[in-house]
C-alpha positions as CSV (number, residue, x, y, z in Angstrom):
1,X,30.6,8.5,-21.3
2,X,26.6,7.8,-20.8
3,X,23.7,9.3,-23.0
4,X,20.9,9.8,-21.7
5,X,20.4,9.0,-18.2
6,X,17.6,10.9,-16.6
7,X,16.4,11.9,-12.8
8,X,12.9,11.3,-11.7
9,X,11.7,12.8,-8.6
10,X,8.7,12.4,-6.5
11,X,7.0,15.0,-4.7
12,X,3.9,16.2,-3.1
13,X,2.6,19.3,-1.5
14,X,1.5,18.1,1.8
15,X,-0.2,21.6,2.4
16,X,-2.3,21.6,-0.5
17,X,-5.8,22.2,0.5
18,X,-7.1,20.8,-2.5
19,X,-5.0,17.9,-2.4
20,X,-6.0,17.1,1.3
21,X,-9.4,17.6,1.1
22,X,-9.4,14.3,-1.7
23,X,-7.4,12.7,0.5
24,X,-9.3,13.4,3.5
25,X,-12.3,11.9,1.1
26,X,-10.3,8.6,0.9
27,X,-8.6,7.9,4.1
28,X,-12.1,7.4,5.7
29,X,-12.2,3.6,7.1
30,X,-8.7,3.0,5.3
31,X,-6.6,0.1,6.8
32,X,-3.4,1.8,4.6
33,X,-0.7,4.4,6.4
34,X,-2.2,7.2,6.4
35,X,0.8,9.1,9.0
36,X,1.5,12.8,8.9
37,X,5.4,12.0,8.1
38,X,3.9,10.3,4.7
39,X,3.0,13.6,3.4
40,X,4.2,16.6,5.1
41,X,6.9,19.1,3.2
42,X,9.8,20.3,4.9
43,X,10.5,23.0,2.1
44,X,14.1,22.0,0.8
45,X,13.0,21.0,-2.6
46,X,15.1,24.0,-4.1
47,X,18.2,21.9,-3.0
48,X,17.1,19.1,-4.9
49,X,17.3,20.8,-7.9
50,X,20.3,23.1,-7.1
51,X,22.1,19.7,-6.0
52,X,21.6,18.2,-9.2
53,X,22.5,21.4,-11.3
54,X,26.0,21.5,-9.6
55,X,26.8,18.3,-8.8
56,X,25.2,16.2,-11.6
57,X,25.4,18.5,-14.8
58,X,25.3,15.4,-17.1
59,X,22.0,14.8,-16.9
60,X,19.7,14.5,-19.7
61,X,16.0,15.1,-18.0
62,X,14.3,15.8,-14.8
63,X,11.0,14.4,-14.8
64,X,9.5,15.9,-12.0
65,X,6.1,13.8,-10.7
66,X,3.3,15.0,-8.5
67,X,-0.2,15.1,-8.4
68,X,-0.5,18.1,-10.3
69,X,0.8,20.9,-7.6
70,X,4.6,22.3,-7.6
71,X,5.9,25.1,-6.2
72,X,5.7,28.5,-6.9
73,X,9.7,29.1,-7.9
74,X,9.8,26.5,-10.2
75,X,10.6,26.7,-13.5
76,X,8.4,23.8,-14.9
77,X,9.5,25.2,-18.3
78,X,12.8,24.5,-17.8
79,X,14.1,22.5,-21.2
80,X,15.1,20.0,-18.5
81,X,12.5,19.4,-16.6
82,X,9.3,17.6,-17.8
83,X,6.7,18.2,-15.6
84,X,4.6,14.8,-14.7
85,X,1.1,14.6,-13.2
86,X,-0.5,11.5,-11.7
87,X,-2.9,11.4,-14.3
88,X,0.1,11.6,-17.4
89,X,0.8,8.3,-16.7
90,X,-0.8,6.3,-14.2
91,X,-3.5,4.4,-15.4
92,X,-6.6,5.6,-14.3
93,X,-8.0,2.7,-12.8
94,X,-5.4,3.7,-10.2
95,X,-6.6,7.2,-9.7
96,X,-6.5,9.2,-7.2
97,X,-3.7,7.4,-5.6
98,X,-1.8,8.2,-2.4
99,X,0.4,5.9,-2.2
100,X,4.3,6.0,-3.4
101,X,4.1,2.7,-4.5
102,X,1.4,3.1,-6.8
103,X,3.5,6.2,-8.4
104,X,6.7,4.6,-8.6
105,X,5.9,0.9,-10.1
106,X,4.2,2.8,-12.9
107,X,6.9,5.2,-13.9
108,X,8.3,3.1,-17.0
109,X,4.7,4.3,-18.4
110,X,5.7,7.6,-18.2
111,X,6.4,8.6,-22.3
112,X,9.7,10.1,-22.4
113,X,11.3,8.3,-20.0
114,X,14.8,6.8,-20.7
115,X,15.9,3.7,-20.0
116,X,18.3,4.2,-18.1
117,X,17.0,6.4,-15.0
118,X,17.8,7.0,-11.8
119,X,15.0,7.1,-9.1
120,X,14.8,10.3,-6.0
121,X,12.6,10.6,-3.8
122,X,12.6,14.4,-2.5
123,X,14.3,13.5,0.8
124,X,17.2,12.5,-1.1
125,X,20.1,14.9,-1.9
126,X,23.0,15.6,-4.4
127,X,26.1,16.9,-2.3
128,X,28.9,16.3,-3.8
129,X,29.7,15.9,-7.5
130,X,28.2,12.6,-8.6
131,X,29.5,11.2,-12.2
132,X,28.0,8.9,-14.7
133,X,29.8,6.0,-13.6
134,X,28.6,6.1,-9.6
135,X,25.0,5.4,-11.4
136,X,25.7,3.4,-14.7
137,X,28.3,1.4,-16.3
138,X,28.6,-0.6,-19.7
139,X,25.2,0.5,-19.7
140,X,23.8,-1.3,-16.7
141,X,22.7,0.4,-13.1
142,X,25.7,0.6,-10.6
143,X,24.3,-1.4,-7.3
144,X,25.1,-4.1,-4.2
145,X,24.8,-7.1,-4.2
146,X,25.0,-8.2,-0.3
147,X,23.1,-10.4,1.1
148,X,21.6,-9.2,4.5
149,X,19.0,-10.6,7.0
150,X,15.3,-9.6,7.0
151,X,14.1,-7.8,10.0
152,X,10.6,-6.2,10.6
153,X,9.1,-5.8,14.0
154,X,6.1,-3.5,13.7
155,X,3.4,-2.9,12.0
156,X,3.2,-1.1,8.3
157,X,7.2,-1.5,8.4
158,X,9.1,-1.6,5.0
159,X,10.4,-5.2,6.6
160,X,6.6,-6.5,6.1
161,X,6.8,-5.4,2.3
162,X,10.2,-6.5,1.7
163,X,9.2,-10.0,2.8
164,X,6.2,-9.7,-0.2
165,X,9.4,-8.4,-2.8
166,X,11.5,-11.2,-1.4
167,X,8.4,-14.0,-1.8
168,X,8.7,-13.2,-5.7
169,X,12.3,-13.3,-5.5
170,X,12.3,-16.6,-4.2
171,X,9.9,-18.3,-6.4
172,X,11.2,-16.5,-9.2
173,X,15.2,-17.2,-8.6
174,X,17.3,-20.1,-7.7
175,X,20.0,-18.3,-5.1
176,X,22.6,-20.8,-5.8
177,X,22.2,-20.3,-9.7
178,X,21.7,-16.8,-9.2
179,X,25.2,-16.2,-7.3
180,X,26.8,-19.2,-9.4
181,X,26.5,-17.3,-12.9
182,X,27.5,-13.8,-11.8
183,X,29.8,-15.1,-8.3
184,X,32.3,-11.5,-9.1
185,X,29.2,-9.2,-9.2
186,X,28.6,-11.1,-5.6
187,X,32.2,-11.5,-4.2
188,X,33.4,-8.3,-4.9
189,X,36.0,-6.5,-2.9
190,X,34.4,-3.6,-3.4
191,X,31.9,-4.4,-0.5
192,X,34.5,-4.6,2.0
193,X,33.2,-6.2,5.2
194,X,29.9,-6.8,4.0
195,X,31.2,-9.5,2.4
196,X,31.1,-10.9,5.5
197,X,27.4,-10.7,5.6
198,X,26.7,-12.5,2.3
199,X,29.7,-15.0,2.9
200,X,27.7,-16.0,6.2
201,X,24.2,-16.3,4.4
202,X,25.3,-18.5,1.8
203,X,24.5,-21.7,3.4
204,X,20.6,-21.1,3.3
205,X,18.6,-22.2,0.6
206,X,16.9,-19.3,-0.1
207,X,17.8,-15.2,0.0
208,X,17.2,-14.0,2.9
209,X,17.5,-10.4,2.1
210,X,19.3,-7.8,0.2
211,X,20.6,-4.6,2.1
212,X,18.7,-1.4,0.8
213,X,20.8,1.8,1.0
214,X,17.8,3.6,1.1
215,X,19.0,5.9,-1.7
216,X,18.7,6.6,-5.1
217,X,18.8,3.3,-7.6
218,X,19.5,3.3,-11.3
219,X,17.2,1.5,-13.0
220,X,16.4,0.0,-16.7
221,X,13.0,0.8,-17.5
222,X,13.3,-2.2,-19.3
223,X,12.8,-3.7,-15.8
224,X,9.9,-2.0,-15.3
225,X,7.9,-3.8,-18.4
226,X,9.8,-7.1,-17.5
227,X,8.6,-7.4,-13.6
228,X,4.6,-6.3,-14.8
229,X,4.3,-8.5,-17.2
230,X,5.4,-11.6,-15.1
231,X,4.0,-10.5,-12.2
232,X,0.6,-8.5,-12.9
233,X,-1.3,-9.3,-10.7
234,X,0.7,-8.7,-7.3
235,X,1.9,-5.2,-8.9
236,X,-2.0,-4.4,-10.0
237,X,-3.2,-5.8,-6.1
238,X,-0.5,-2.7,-4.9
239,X,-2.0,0.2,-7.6
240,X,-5.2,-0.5,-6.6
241,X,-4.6,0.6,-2.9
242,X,-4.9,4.1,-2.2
243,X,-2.5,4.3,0.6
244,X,0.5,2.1,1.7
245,X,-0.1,-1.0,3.2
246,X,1.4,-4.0,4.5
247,X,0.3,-6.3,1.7
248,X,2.2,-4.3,-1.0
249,X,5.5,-4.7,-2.8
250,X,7.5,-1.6,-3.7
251,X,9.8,-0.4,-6.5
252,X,12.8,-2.5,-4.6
253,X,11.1,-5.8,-6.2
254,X,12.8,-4.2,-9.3
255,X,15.8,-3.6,-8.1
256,X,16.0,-7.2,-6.9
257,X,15.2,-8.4,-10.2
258,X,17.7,-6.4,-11.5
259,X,20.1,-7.8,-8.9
260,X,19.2,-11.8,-9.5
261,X,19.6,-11.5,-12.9
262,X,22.8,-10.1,-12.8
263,X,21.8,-6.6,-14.5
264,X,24.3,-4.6,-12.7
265,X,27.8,-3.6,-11.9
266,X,29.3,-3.7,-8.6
267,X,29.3,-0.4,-6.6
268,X,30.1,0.8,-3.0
269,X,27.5,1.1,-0.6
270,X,29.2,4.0,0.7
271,X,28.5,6.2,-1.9
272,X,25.7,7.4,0.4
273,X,24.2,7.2,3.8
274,X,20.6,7.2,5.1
275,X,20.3,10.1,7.6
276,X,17.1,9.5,10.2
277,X,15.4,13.0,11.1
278,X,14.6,12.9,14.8
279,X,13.9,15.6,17.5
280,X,17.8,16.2,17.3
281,X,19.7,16.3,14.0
282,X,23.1,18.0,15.2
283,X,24.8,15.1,13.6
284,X,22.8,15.0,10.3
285,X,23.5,18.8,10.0
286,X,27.5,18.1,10.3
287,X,27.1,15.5,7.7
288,X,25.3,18.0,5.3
289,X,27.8,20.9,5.9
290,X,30.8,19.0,6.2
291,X,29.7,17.1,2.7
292,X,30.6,13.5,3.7
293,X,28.7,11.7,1.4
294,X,27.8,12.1,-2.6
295,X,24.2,10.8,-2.1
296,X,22.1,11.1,1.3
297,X,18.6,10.4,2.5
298,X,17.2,12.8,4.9
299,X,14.4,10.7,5.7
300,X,11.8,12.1,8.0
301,X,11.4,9.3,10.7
302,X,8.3,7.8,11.7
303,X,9.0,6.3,14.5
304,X,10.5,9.1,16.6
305,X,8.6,12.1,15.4
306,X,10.0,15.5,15.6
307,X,8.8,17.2,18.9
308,X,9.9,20.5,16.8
309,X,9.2,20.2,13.3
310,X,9.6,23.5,12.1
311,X,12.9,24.3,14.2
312,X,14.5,21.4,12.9
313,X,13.1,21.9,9.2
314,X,14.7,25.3,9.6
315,X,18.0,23.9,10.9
316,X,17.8,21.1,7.6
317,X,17.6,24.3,5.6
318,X,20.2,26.4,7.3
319,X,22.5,23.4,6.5
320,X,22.0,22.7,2.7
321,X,22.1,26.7,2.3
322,X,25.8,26.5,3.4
323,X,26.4,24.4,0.7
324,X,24.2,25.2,-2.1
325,X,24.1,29.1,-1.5
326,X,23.4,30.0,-5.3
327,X,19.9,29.7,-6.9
328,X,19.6,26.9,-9.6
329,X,18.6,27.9,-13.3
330,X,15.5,25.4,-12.3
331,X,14.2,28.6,-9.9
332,X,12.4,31.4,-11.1
């Protein structure tokens, strides 16, 4: 059994009016993403909550982050739930900020905080029950270490800012020594055939790559202070950008620190699977009902956007209804 592990989620209210219109103030001339599918809501954050009430009982707080807007049926009073603005914790030479990775590097700042946490963003979904030990063990984040190749072909891709987290990695870490002092945590049957990956990358000098499940991590806060304080100035470069752009790092810098130093315990990637919302997500809704996977990411796909938004929002909907029917205690 785990103490206190807690959930922080990350939303914003893409129809805010007061909220766009100080966006709208700084996106003028901005090199940064500035996309529609960076910001717009597709209105399934009640199965957020009621996926974590059912599935994930055990844990200890819900810190809740947005700029300062939520919605109307939440319960921010909720003895669970602690309710984070921007401005709670960022610092404020950051402020206003629109840009997730401005948000998330600066989340060990945020007071009540465990150390041990584990890290949503509002696309990703509790759907089956999830236990302590899928997210930590012996006290240390559950994760994968595989080695996989870096790929980024366009612009404002999270390639390009992986290759920034992996240019720390690489200056920071010896791979050799890194896989040498924890070779089980590497070499792990537990990975199955991506083994295969990592056995094939081990003649190069340097990592190449980790693979991101692009789902929630568990992190040490811990981490957090760790990372900052030997590398200020790159994670300072990032806050100060109001947007995403291509010359950041993101929160995966820690989790490949957390990696190389052999913070972790070996975990299945298939715990989870990223789901890509297109103009056609028959598939994604079979997944959903049919409950495949503990953790998914219904992420809303930039490069194919949705011809239909709100018919396929609705469909989304329709899906997580048939499985989480009954209100949350987090909904008013």
């Amino acid at each position: 059994m785990i103490d206190n592990i807690d959930f922080v989620v990350l939303w914003v209210d893409g129809n805010d009016p007061q909220w766009q219109t100080l966006k709208n103030k700084y996106e003028v001339n901005t090199a940064g993403d500035t996309r529609i599918t960076r910001f717009r809501d597709w209105d399934n954050l009640q199965f957020w909550f009621r996926g974590a009430e059912k599935y994930a009982p055990w844990v200890n707080k819900i810190h809740f982050v947005t700029w300062g807007h939520y919605p109307q049926w939440l319960n921010i009073n909720h003895p669970k739930i602690n309710f984070v603005r921007h401005e709670d914790y960022i610092p404020e030479q950051y402020l206003p900020t629109f840009s997730s990775r401005t948000i998330e590097l600066n989340l060990h700042r945020i007071e009540s905080l465990s150390n041990r946490f584990v890290l949503f963003n509002d696309d990703m979904f509790t759907l089956k029950r999830l236990k302590e030990e899928d997210m930590f063990r012996k006290g240390l984040p559950c994760d994968s270490a595989i080695l996989k190749p870096l790929i980024s072909s366009f612009r404002n891709s999270i390639g390009g800012i992986v290759s920034n987290n992996m240019e720390i990695i690489n200056t920071t870490f010896n791979k050799n020594k890194v896989i040498r002092k924890n070779v089980f945590k590497w070499f792990n049957p537990i990975y199955k055939r991506n083994l295969v990956s990592t056995i094939c990358l081990m003649p190069y000098r340097h990592f190449v790559g980790f693979i991101n499940p692009h789902l929630p991590i568990s992190y040490l806060k811990d981490t957090f202070f760790e990372v900052w304080e030997a590398e200020y100035e790159v994670l300072h470069n990032t806050c100060c950008r109001k947007f995403r752009d291509r010359r950041d790092v993101n929160h995966w810098l820690f989790r490949y620190w957390q990696i190389s130093t052999g913070k972790f315990v070996p975990r299945s990637v298939s715990i989870g699977r990223y789901l890509s919302l297109t103009n056609n997500n028959k598939s994604v809704e079979k997944a959903i009902i049919e409950q495949k996977y503990k953790l998914v990411c219904l992420n809303d796909d930039n490069r194919d956007p949705i011809i239909d938004f709100e018919k396929e929002k609705e469909l989304i909907k329709r899906a997580l209804e048939k499985i989480l029917p009954e209100k949350s205690s987090f909904e008013l």
